[in-house]
Every structure is written in C-alpha cells, then in structure tokens.
C-alpha positions in Angstrom: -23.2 24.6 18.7 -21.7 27.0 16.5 -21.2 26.2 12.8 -18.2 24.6 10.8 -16.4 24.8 7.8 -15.4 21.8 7.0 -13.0 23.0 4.7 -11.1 24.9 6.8 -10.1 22.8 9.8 -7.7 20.7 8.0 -5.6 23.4 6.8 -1.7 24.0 8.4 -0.8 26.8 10.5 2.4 28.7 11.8 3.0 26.4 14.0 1.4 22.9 13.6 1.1 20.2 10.4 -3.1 18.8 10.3 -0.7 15.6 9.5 2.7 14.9 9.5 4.4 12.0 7.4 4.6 10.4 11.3 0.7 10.3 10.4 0.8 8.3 7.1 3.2 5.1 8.5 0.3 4.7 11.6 -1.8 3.6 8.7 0.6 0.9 8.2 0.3 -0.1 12.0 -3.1 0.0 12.8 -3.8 -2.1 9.9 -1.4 -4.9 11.5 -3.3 -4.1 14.4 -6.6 -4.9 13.2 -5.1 -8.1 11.2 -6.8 -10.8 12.9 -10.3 -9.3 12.8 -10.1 -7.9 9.6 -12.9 -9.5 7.1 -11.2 -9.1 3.6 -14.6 -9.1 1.9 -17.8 -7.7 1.9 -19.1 -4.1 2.3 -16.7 -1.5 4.1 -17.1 2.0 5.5 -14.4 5.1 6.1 -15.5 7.5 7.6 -13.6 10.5 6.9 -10.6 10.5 4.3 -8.5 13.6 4.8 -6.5 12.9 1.3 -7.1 9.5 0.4 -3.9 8.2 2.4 -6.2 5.5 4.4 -8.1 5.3 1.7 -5.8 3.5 -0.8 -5.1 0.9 1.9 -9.0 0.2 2.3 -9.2 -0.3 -1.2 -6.7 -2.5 -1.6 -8.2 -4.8 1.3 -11.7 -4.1 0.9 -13.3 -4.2 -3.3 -16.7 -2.6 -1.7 -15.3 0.6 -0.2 -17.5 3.7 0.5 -16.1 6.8 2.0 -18.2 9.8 3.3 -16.4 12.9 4.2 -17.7 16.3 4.5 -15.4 18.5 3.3 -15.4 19.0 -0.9 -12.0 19.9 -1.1 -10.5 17.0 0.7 -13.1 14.7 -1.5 -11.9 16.1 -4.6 -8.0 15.2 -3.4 -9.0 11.8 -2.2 -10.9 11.0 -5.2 -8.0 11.5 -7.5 -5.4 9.4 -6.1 -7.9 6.6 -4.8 -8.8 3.5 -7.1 -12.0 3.7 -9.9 -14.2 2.0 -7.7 -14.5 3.9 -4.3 -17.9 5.4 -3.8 -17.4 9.1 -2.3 -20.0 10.4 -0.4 -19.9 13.8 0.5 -22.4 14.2 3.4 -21.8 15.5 7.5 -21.4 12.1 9.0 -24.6 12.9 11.2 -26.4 13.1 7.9 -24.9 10.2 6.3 -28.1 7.2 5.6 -26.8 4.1 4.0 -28.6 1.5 2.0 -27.3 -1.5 3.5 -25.1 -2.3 6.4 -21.4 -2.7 6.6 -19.3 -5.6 7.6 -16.2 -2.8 8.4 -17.0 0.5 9.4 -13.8 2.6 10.2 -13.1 5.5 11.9 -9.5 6.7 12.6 -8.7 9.4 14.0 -12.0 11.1 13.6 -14.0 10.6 16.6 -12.0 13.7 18.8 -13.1 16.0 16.1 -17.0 14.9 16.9 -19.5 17.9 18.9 -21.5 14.5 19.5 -19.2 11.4 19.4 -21.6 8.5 20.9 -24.9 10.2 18.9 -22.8 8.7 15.8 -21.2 5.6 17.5 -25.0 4.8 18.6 -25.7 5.5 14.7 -23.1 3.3 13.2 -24.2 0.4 15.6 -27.6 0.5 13.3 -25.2 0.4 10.0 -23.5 -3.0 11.0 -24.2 -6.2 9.4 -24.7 -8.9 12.3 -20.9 -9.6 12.1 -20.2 -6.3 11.1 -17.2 -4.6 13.2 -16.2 -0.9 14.0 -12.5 -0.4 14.0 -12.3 3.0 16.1 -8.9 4.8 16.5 -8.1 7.7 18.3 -5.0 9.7 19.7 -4.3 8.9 23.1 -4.0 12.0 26.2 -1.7 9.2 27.9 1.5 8.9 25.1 4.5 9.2 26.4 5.4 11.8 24.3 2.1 13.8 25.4 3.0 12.8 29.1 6.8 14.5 28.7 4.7 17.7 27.1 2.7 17.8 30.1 5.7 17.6 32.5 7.1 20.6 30.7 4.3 22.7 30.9 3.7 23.1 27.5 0.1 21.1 27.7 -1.9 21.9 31.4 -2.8 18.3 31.6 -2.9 15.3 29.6 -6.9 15.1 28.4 -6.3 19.1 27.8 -7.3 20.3 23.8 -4.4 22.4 22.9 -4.9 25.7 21.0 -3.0 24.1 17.9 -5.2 21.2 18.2 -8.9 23.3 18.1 -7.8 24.8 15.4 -7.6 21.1 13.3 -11.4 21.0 14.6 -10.1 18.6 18.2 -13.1 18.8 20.5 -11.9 16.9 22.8 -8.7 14.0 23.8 -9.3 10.6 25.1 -7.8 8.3 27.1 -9.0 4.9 27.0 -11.4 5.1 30.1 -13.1 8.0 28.4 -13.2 5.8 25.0 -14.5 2.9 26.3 -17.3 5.3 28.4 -18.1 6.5 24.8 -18.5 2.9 23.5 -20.6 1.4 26.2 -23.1 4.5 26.1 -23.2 3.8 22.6 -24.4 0.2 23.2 -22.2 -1.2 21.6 -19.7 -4.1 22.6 -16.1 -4.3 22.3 -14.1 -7.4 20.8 -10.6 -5.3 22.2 -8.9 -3.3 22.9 -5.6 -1.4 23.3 -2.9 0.6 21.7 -0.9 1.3 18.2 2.9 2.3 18.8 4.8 3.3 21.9 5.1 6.9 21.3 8.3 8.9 22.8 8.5 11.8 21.0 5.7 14.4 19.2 5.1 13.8 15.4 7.1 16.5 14.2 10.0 15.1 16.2 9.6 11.9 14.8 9.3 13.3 11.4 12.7 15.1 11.8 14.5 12.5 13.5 13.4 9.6 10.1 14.6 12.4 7.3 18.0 12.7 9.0 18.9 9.2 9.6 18.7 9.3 13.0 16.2 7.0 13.5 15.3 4.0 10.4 12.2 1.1 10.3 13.8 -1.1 12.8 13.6 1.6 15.4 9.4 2.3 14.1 9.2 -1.6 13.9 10.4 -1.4 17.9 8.1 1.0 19.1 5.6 -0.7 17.2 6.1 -3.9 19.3 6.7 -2.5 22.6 3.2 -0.9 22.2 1.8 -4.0 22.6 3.1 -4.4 26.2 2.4 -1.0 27.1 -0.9 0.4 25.4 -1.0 3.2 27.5 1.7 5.1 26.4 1.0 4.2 22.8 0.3 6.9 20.1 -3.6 5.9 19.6 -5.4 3.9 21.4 -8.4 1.5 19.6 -11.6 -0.4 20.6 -12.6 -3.0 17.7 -16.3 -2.8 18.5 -19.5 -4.8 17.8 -23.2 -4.8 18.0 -24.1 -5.0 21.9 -27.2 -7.3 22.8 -30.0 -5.3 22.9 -28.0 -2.4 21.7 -28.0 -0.3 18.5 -28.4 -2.7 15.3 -30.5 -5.2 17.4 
C-alpha cells in the first residue's frame, strides 16, 4: 500500500470539482433520510469533514460532536466555520482510539476512499454505545446518471474508478450488494437500507442546470422523493447499521 497525502487528494483538477454545490444540498437529504433513526442527543461521531459543510449540520443536531479527519488543511477550514464546541481530531481514521462509545457514528461519502473499508467498519462496531448507530453513505456505481455515462462510453462499466475519481483518493465504487457485503463482513447488522435522490444527470450538470434557472427546489424536492421508490438509481446509497450479535462491540 503505497503512502498518502492526505492533503492532496481533495484538491480540484482540470477537469473535475472534489465537490460541487450538487454535493452540499445531499447533506440536506440524507439527513431527512436518516430522520426517524436519528438520536438528537448523546455522543456523535463524523468521520471525515472535508470543509466543515456536514459538520455544521451535526452540530446543530448533535451538542457532543467529535470529528476526526486526517488532513490538517481541511481541519483548519472546518474548524473555522464550525460551532465552539466541536472536538477536532486530527488522526488517520485507522488510528483514531476513542474514550467512550458513540450513539451516532457517521460516515458519508468516505468509505470509497478506504485501502481497508471493513478493517474500519469492524473497528467502529467496537466504538458503538449498545444503541449506538452507524449512518454509512456512499456514491452509488448504479445512478442513473452513472448508468447514461456507462452507455456512452465515457466510464467501462458501472463499479469502474474513473481516472478523475483516483485522483480525489476513490479506491473503489459500490453498489449496494457490494455495501452490504462490506457490512455483514464487518459483523455488523443493518436497521436499512436504500437510497438518497434519483440521480439523472452528473453533479456538474446538476450544478449548471440550478444556477441558470433551469431547474429550482421543487424539481430537487422530486428527485428527492422518487428515490424512495427507486433506490437503485439514486445518487448514494446508505445502510443505517448496528452492533450484530456476537459481532464487533459485543
């Protein structure tokens, strides 16, 4: 495994945005998601904070945020705009040794950019409180708009990591069956499942199409519903997941 600067992979290229403003309304949407499961107390976990956008939405749900991330810069962004009392933790995720256990551990949009994704879902399942939850989020090989890509012959196949992508640090793309694999291997349980946003175009389309006018929130707030019915061709797909009997935690 070779070695990475963490401080690096975030940054833009020629031709592709590490996150588009498409990006910052998901956080809006996977919240909504995750309503119903959502304890609006005790002790919560991000993992990963890119600038602090997810962040400021934790914080105002959650009075006992910590947030470990291991790149400096993007600490020293997040930190600024985030609310007095978020504890930053600066610390590789595979080093990362809490105190106590969570109640909320989430991690958006993260896992894809893991060399050893179920090392540290096994690990979280030892940082959960007994009711503790993990709200795991990650882009989905199966969007529409990825599928459309595909057909053009602009991505080989749908679970492909594009060039653009490896460069943001993407090791790898999931559909659910692969997510879910993750999870179980894990040993840890899942509460559900699904998708966040029927996805038919790429974020920089979507991001072009909201500044002109072209498309408004009652067009988002559509996609946002027909993801419900079809979770396969959403934008992300989730799995809220739990400590498994006998499993990590136990």
């Amino acid at each position: 495994m070779t070695a990475r600067d963490l401080n690096t992979e975030f940054a833009d290229t020629a031709d592709r945005k590490y996150a588009y403003d498409f990006d910052y309304r998901m956080h809006d949407y996977m919240l909504r998601t995750f309503d119903a499961r959502l304890q609006r107390s005790g002790r919560a976990l991000e993992l990963g904070c890119f600038e602090g956008g997810f962040t400021r939405k934790l914080a105002a749900i959650f009075p006992d945020l910590t947030t470990v991330e291991g790149s400096s810069d993007l600490i020293d962004v997040a930190r600024a705009a985030s609310p007095p009392g978020v504890k930053f933790v600066l610390s590789r995720f595979e080093d990362f040794e809490p105190e106590q256990a969570f109640d909320a551990v989430f991690l958006t949009h993260t896992l894809e950019h893991l060399d050893e994704p179920v090392e540290l879902l096994r690990r979280i399942g030892t940082w959960l409180s007994p009711t503790g939850k993990l709200f795991l989020v990650v882009p989905n090989a199966h969007a529409a708009s990825r599928q459309i890509a595909v057909a053009m012959g602009l991505i080989s196949h749908p679970t492909a990591v594009t060039e653009g992508e490896h460069l943001h640090g993407h090791r790898r793309t999931y559909d659910m069956d692969a997510l879910l694999a993750h999870v179980a291997q894990a040993g840890l349980g899942v509460a559900e499942s699904g998708g966040v946003f029927f996805k038919p175009f790429a974020n920089f389309q979507f991001d072009k199409l909201i500044a002109s006018g072209v498309i408004g929130d009652d067009y988002l707030e559509g996609c946002f519903k027909l993801g419900r019915l079809y979770p396969d061709l959403c934008a992300s797909i989730y799995a809220i997941c739990e400590r498994g009997p006998g499993g990590p935690g136990q």
